[in-house]
TORKOL-4160 file (C-alpha; in steps of 0.2 Angstrom, whole numbers, padded with zeros to 4 digits, m for minus):
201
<pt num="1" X="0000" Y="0000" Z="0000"/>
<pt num="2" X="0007" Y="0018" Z="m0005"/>
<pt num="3" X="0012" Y="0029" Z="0011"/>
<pt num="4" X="0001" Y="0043" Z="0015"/>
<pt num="5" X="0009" Y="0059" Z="0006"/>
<pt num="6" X="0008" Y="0070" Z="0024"/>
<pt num="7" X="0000" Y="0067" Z="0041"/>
<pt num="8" X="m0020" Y="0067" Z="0039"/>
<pt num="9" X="m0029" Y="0077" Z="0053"/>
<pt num="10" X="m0048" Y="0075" Z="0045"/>
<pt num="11" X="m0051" Y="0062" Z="0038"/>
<pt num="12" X="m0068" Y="0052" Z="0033"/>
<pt num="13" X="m0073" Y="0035" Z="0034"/>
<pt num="14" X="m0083" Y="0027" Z="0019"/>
<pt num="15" X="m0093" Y="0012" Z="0019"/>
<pt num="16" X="m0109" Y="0004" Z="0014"/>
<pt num="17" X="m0121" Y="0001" Z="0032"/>
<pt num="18" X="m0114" Y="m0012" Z="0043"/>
<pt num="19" X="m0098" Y="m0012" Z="0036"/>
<pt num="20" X="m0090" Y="m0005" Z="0054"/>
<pt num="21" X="m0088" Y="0015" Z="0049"/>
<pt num="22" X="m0090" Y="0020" Z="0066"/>
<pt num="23" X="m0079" Y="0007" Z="0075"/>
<pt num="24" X="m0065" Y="0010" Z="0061"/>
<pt num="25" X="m0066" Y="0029" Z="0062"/>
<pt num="26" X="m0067" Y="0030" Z="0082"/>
<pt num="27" X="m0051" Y="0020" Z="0079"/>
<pt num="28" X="m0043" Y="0030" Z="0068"/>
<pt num="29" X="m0045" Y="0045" Z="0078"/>
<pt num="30" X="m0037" Y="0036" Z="0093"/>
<pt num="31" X="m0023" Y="0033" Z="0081"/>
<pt num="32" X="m0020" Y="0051" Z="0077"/>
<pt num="33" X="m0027" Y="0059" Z="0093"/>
<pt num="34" X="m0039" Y="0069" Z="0084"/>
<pt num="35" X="m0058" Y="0069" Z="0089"/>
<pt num="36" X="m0071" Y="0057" Z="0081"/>
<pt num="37" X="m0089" Y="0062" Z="0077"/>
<pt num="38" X="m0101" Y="0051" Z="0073"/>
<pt num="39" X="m0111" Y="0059" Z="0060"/>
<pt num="40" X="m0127" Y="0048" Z="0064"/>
<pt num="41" X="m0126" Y="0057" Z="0082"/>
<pt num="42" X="m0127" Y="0076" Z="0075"/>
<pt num="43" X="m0141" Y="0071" Z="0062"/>
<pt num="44" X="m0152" Y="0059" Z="0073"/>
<pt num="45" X="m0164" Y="0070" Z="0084"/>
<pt num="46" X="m0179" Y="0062" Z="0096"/>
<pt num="47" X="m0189" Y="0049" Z="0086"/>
<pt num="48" X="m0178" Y="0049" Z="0073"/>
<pt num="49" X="m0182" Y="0064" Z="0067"/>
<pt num="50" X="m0168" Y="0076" Z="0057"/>
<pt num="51" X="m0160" Y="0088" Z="0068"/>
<pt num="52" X="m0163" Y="0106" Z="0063"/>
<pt num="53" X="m0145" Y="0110" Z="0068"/>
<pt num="54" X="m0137" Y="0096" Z="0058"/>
<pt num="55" X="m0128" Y="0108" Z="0043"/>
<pt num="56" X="m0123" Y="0120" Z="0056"/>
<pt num="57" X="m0116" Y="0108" Z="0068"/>
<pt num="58" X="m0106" Y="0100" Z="0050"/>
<pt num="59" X="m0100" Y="0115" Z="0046"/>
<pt num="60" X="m0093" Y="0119" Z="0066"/>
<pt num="61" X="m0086" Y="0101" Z="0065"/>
<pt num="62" X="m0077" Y="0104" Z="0048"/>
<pt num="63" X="m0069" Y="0122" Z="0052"/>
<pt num="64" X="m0059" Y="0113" Z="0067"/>
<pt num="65" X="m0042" Y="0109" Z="0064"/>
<pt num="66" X="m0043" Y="0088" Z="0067"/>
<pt num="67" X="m0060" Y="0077" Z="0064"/>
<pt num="68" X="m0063" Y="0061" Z="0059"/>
<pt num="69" X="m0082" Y="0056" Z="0054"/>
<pt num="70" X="m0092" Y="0044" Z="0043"/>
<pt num="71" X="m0095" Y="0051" Z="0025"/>
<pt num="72" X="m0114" Y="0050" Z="0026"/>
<pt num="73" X="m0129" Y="0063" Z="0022"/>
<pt num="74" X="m0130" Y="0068" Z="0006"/>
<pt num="75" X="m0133" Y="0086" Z="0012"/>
<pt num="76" X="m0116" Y="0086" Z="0020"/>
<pt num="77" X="m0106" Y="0075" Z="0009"/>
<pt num="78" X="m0100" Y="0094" Z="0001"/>
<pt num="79" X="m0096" Y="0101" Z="0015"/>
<pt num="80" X="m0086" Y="0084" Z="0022"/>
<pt num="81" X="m0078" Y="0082" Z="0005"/>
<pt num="82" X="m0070" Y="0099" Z="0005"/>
<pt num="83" X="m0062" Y="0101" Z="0020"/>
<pt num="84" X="m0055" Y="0082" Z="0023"/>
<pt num="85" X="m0037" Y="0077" Z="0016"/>
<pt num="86" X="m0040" Y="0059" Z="0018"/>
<pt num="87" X="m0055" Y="0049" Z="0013"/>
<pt num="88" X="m0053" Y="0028" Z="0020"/>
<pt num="89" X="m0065" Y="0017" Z="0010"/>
<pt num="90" X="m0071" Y="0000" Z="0021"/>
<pt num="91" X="m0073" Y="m0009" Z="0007"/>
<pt num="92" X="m0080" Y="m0027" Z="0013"/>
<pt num="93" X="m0089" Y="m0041" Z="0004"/>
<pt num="94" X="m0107" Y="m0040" Z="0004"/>
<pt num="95" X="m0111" Y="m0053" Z="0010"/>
<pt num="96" X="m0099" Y="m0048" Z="0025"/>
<pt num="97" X="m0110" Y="m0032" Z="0027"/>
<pt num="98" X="m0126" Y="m0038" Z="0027"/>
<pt num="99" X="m0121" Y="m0050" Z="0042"/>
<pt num="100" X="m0115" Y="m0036" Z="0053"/>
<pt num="101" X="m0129" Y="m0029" Z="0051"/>
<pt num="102" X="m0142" Y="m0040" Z="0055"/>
<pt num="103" X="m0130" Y="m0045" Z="0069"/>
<pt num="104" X="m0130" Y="m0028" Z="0073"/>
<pt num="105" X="m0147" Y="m0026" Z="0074"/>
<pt num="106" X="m0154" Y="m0040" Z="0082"/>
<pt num="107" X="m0141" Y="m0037" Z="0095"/>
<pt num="108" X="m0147" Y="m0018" Z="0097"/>
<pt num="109" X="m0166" Y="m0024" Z="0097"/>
<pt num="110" X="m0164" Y="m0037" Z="0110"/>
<pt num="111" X="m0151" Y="m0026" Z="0121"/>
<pt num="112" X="m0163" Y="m0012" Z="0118"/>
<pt num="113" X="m0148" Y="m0002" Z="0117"/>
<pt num="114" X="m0150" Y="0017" Z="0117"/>
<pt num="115" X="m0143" Y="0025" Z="0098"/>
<pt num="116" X="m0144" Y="0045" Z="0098"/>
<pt num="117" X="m0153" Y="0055" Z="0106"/>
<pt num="118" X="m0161" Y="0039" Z="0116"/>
<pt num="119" X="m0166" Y="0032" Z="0100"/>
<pt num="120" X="m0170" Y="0015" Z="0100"/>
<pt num="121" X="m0170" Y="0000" Z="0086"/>
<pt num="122" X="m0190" Y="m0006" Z="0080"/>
<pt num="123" X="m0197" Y="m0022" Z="0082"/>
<pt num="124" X="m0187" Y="m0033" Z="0072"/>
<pt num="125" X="m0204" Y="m0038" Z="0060"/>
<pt num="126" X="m0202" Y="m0021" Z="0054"/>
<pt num="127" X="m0191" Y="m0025" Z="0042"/>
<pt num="128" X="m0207" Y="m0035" Z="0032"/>
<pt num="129" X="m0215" Y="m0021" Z="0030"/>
<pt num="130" X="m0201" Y="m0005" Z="0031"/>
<pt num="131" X="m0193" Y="m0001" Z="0015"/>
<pt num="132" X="m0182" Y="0009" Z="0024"/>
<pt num="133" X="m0178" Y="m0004" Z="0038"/>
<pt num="134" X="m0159" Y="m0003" Z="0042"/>
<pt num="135" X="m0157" Y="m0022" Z="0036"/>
<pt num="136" X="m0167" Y="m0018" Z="0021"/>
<pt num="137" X="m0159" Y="m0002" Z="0016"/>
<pt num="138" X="m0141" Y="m0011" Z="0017"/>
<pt num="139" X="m0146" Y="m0023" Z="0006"/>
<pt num="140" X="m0151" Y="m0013" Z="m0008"/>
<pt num="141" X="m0138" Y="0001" Z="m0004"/>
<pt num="142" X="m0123" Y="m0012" Z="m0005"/>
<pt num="143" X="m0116" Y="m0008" Z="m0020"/>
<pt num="144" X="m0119" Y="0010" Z="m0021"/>
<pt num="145" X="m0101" Y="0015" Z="m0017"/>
<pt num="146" X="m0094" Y="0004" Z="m0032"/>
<pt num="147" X="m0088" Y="0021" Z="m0041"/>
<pt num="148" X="m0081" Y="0029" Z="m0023"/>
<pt num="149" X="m0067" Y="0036" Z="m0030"/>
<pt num="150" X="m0074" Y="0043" Z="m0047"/>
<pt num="151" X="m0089" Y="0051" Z="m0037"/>
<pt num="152" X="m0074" Y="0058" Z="m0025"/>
<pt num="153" X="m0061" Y="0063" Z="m0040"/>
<pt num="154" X="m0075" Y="0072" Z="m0049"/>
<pt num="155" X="m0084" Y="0081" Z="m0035"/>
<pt num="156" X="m0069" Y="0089" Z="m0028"/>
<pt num="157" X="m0061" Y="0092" Z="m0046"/>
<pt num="158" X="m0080" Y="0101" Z="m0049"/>
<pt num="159" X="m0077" Y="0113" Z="m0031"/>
<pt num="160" X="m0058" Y="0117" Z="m0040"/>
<pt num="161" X="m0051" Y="0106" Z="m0025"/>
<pt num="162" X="m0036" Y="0096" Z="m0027"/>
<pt num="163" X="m0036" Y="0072" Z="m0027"/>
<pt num="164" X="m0040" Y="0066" Z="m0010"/>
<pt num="165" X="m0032" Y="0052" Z="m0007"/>
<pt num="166" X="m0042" Y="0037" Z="m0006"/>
<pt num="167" X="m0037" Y="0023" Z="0004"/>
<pt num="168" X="m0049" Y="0005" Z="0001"/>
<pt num="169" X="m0047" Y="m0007" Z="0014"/>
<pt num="170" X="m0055" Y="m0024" Z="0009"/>
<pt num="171" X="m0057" Y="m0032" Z="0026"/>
<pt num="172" X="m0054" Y="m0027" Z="0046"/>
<pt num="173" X="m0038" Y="m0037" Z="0046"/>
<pt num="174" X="m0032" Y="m0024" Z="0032"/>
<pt num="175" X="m0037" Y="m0009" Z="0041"/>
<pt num="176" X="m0029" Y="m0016" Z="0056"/>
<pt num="177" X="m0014" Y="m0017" Z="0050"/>
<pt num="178" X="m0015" Y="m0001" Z="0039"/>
<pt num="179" X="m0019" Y="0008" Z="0054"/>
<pt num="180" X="m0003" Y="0000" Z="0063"/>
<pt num="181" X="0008" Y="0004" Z="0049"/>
<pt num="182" X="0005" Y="0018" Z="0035"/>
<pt num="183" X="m0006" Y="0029" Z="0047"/>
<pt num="184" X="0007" Y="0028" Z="0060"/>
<pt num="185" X="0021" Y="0031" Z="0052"/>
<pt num="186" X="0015" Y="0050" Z="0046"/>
<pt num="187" X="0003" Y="0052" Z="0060"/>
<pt num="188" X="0013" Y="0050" Z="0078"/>
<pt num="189" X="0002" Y="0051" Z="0092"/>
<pt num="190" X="0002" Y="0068" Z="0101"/>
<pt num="191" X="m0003" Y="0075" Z="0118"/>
<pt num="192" X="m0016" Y="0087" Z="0121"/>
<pt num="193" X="m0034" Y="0089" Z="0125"/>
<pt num="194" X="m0046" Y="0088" Z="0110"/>
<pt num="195" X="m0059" Y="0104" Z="0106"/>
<pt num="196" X="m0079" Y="0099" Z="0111"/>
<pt num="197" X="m0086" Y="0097" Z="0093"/>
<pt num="198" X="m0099" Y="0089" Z="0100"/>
<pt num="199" X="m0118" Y="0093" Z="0096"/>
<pt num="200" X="m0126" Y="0107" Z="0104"/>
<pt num="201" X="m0142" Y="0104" Z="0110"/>
């Protein structure tokens, strides 16, 4: 895998649903001591409902100087895309994906684990009759990033932005040990607090 040209400080984390976005970027930022935001968490008000603030809260996050996040939302994609300098693509087998994330999701239903904003996972015979059930929605959304670099490449060539660099990892033992070598090597772990980016309520 080609090195990293310079030490990444905001970076985005691709990937179809279930793939393991969050866990990767949460690790990512460890790795680099920079802050992770879970996108799902600024868009995700009570009942599910889109949070008014969202944009502005996107746009506080991406004027700091270090973030990572997942590259989700078409409304903030533009705004993600222009400010990161590194974009890492989780590029798993599907049939990988989809069982995450009915894993996932039977584990969140039957936990009744609390998401954002004390969201909650549905009954799981939802997804009979919900086109827009999680486990539904991954399975026809699976290979809607089979272009991710083109779609990257061209949107930041059509904002007069320079190639991000795009780095596709094709299972977690490759991100592992990317994240153990290439990202470590330009991005040394520093000391110091992290600024709040988190969402104001």
């Amino acid at each position: 895998m080609d090195p990293l040209p310079c030490r990444p400080r905001r970076v985005l984390v691709a990937g179809v649903s279930g793939a393991g976005k969050t866990t990767l970027a949460r690790r990512i930022g460890r790795a680099l001591a920079v802050p992770h935001v879970e996108i799902d968490a600024l868009f995700h008000g009570p009942a599910w409902t889109p949070r008014p603030e969202f944009l502005a809260d996107v746009e506080r996050l991406t004027a700091t100087d270090g973030w990572v996040t997942e590259w989700l939302y078409d409304a903030a994609r533009p705004l993600l895309l222009a400010r990161a300098d590194l974009m890492v693509w989780l590029d798993l087998p599907a049939a990988q994906t989809m069982a995450q994330v009915v894993t996932r999701t039977v584990r969140r239903r039957v936990r009744g684990e609390a998401l954002w904003n004390g969201n909650r996972e549905g009954p799981l015979v939802t997804v009979l009759r919900d086109p827009e059930h999680v486990v539904r929605w991954a399975w026809t959304t699976r290979h809607r990033l089979r272009d991710l670099p083109a779609t990257v490449g061209a949107a930041r060539a059509t904002a007069g932005l320079p190639d991000l660099p795009v780095v596709r990892l094709g299972s977690h033992r490759a991100a592992d040990r990317w994240r153990a070598g290439p990202l470590i090597s330009v991005g040394r772990r520093t000391e110091g607090a992290a600024p709040d980016i988190s969402p104001r309520s």
